[in-house]
BADOMAR-110662 format. One record per atom (N, C-alpha, C): residue in three letters; x, y, z. Coordinates in steps of 0.05 Angstrom, whole numbers, plus 32768, in hexadecimal, padded with zeros to 4 digits. Layout:
N
alaXYZ/...
This chain:
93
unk726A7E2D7E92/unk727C7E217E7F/unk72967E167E8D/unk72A37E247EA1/unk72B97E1E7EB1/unk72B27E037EBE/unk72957E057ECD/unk72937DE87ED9/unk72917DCD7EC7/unk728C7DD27EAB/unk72867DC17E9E/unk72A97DB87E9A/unk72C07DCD7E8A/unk72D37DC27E8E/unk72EC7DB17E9F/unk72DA7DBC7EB4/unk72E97DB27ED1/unk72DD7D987ECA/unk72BE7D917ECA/unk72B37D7A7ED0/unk72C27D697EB8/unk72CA7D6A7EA2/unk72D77D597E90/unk72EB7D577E9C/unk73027D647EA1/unk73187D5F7EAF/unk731A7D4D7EBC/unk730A7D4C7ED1/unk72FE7D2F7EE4/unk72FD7D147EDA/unk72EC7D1D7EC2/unk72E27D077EB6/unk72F97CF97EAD/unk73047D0E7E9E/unk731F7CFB7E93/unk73347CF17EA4/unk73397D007EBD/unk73437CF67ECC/unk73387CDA7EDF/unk731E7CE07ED8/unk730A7CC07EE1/unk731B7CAE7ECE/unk730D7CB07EBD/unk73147C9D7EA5/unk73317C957EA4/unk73487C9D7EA5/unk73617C9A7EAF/unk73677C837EBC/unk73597C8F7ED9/unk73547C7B7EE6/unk734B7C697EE1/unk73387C627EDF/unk73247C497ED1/unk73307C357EC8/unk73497C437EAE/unk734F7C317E99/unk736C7C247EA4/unk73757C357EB9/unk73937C2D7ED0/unk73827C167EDE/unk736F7C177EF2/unk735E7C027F00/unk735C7BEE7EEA/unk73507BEC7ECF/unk734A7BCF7EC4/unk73677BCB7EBD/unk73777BD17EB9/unk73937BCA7EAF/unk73A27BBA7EC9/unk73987BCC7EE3/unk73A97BC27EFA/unk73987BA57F01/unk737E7BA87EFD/unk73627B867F03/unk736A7B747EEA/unk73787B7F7ED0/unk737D7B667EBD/unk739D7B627EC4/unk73A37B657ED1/unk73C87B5C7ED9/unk73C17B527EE9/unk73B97B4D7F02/unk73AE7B417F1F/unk739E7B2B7F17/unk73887B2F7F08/unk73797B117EFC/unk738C7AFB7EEF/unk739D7B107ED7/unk73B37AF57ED1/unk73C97AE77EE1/unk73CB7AFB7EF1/unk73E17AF37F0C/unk73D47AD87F1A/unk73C17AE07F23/unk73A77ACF7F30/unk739E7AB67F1F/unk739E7AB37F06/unk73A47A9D7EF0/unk73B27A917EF0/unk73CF7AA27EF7/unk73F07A937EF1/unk73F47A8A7F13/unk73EF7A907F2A/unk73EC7A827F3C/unk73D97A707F3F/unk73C47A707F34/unk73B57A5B7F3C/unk73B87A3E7F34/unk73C67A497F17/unk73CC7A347F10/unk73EB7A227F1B/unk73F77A307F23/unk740B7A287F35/unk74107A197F45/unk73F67A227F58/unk73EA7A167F73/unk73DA79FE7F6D/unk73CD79F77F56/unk73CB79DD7F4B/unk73DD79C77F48/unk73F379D47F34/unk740579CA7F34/unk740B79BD7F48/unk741179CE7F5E/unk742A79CB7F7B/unk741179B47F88/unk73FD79BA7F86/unk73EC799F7F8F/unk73F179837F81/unk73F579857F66/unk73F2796B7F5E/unk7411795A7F66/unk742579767F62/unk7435796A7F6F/unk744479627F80/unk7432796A7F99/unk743879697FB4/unk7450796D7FC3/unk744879837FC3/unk746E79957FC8/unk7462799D7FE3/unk747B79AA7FF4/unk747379AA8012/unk745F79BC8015/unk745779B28031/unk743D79C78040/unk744A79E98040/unk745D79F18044/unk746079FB8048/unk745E7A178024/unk746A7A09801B/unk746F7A107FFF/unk744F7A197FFA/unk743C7A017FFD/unk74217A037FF5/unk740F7A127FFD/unk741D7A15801D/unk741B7A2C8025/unk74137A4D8024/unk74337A50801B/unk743F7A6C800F/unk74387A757FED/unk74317A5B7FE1/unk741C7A587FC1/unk74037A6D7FD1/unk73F17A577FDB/unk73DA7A567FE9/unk73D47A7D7FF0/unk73E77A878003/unk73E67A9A800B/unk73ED7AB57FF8/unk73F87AAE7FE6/unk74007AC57FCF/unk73E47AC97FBB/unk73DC7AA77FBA/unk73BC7AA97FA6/unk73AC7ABD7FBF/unk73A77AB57FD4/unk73907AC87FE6/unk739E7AE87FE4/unk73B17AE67FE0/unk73BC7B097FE0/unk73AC7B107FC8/unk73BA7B0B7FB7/unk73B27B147F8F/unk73937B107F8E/unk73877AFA7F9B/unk736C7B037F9C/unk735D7B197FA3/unk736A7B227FBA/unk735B7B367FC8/unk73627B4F7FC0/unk737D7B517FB8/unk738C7B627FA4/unk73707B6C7F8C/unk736C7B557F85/unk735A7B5C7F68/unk733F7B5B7F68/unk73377B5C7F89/unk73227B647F93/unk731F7B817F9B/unk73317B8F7FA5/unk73357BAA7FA5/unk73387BBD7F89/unk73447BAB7F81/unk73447BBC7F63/unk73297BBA7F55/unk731C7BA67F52/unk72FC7BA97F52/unk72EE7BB77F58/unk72EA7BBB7F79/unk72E07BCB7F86/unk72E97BF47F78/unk73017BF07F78/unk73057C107F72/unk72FF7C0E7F56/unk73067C057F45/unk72FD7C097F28/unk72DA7C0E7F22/unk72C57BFC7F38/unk72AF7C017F41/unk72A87C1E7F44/unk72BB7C287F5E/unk72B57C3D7F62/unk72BD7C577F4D/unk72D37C527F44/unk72DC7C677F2B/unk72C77C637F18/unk72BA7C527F11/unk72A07C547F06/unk72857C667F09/unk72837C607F22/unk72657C6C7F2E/unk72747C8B7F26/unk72857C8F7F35/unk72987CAB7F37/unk72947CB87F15/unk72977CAE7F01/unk72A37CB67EF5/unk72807CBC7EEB/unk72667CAC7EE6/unk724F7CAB7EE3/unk724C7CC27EF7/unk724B7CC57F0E/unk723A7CE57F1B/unk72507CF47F07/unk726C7CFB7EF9/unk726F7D157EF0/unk725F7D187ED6/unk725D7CFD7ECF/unk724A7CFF7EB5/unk722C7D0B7EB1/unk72227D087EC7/unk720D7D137ED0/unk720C7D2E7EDA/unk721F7D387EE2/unk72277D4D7EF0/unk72367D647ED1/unk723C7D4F7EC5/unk72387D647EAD/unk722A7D6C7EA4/unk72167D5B7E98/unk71FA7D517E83/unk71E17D6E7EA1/unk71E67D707EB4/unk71DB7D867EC7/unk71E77D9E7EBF/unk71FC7DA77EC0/unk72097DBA7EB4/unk71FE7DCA7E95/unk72077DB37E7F/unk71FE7DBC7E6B/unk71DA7DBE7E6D/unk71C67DB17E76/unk71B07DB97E76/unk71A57DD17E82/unk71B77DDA7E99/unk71B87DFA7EA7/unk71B97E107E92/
């Protein structure tokens, strides 16, 4: 019974997480919206290389930004599925 409460604990502390990760991947995607569209902009209206630049290079940041957060929200998933399982073993013991 102790392991089973521990194992919720987890869980909800999974889940926690989980729901901080899609909160932190839907701020970064709109960021990644509100620059991209920027960097359109700054194209059409041909503002310096340099500028287009420093656009250019903040979109590849926030991308990869919201590629990591993917990746771990992925993993707080799988994570959070073995405690689920790891319960559902417990209670059948």
């Amino acid at each position: 019974m102790k392991e089973i409460q521990r194992l919720k604990l987890v869980q909800e502390e999974v889940e926690c997480l989980v729901m901080h990760r899609q909160a932190v991947r839907t701020r970064l995607c709109a960021k990644w919206v509100e620059k991209s569209e920027t960097y359109g902009v700054a194209l059409e209206s041909k503002v310096s290389p340099e500028a287009l630049e420093r656009t250019h290079q903040l979109f590849v940041e926030i991308d990869v930004e919201c590629m990591m957060a993917r990746r771990s929200l992925d993993e707080a998933r799988a994570f959070l599925e073995e405690v689920d399982q790891a319960i559902s073993r417990c209670r059948d013991a």
